[in-house]
C-alpha positions as CSV (number, residue, x, y, z in Angstrom):
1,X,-68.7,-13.9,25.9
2,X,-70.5,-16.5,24.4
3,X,-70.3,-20.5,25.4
4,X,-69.4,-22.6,23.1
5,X,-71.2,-26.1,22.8
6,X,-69.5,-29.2,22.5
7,X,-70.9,-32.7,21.9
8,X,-68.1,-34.0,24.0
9,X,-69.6,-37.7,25.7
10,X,-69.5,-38.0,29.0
11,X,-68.6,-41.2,30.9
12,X,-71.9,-41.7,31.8
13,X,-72.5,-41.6,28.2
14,X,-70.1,-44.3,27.4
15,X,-71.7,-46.6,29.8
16,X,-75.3,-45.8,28.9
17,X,-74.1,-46.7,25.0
18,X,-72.7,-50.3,26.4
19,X,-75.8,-51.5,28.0
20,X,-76.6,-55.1,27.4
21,X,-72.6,-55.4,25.6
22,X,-70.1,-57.3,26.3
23,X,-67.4,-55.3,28.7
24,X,-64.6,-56.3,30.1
25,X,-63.6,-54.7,33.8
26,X,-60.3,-54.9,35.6
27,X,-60.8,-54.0,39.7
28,X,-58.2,-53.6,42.9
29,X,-56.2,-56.9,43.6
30,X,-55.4,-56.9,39.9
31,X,-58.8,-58.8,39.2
32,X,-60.0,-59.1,35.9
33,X,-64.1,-60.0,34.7
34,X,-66.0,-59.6,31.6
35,X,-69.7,-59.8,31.2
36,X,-73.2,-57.8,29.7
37,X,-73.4,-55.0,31.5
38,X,-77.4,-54.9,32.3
39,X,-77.4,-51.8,34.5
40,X,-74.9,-49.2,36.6
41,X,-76.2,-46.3,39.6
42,X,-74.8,-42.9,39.9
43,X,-71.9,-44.5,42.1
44,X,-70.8,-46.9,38.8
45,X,-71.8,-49.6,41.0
46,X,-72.3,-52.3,37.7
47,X,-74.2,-54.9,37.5
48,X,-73.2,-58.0,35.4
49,X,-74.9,-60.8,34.1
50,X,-72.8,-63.7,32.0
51,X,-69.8,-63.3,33.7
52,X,-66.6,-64.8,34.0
53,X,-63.2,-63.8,35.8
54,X,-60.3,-64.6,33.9
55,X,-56.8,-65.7,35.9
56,X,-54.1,-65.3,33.3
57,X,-50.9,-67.4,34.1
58,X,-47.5,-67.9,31.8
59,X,-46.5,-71.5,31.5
60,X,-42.8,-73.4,31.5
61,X,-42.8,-72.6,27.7
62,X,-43.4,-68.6,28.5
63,X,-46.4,-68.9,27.0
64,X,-49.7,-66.7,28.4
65,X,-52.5,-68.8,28.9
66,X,-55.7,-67.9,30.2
67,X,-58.5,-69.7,32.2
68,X,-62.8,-68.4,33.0
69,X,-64.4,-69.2,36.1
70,X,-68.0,-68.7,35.6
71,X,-69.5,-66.5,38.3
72,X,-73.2,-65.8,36.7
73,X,-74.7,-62.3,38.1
74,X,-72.5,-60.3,39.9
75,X,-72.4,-56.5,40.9
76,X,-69.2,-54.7,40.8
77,X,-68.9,-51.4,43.8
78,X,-67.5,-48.5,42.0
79,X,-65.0,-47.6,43.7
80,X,-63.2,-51.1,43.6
81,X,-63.0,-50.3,39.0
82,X,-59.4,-49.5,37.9
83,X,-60.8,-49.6,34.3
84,X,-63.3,-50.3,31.7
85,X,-63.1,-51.7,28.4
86,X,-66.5,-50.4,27.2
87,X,-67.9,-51.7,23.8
88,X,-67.2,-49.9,20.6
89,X,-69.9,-47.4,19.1
């Protein structure tokens, strides 16, 4: 029986195709950054540069606002990532 071949991407391959993009990241303890991904190892350890963690907060008015606090260059462990928000192809 013949195998067939898919072109499925991989993970990996989603990554790889966000290098140097924008990407936003949400880890454990329901922290949230974004920043250019400049480089990742085989553990998804990232490593950001331009980056910011954004607190979101609702106001008296119910509103949901949303403040940055610049952090610069920062590396992200692996296994602390609940998601990524990769950038589009």
């Amino acid at each position: 029986m013949e195998r067939k071949r898919y072109n499925a991407k991989r993970p990996i391959d989603y990554l790889k195709d966000s290098l140097n993009q924008i990407i936003l990241i949400k880890v454990k303890r329901n922290r949230l950054f974004r920043g250019r991904l400049e480089g990742f190892d085989e553990h998804l350890n990232l490593y950001l540069e331009e980056t910011s963690q954004i607190f979101e907060f609702q106001d008296e008015s119910g509103n949901i606002n949303e403040e940055n606090e610049d952090l610069g260059s920062i590396v992200v462990r692996g296994d602390n990532v609940i998601f990524v928000n990769l950038a589009s192809d």
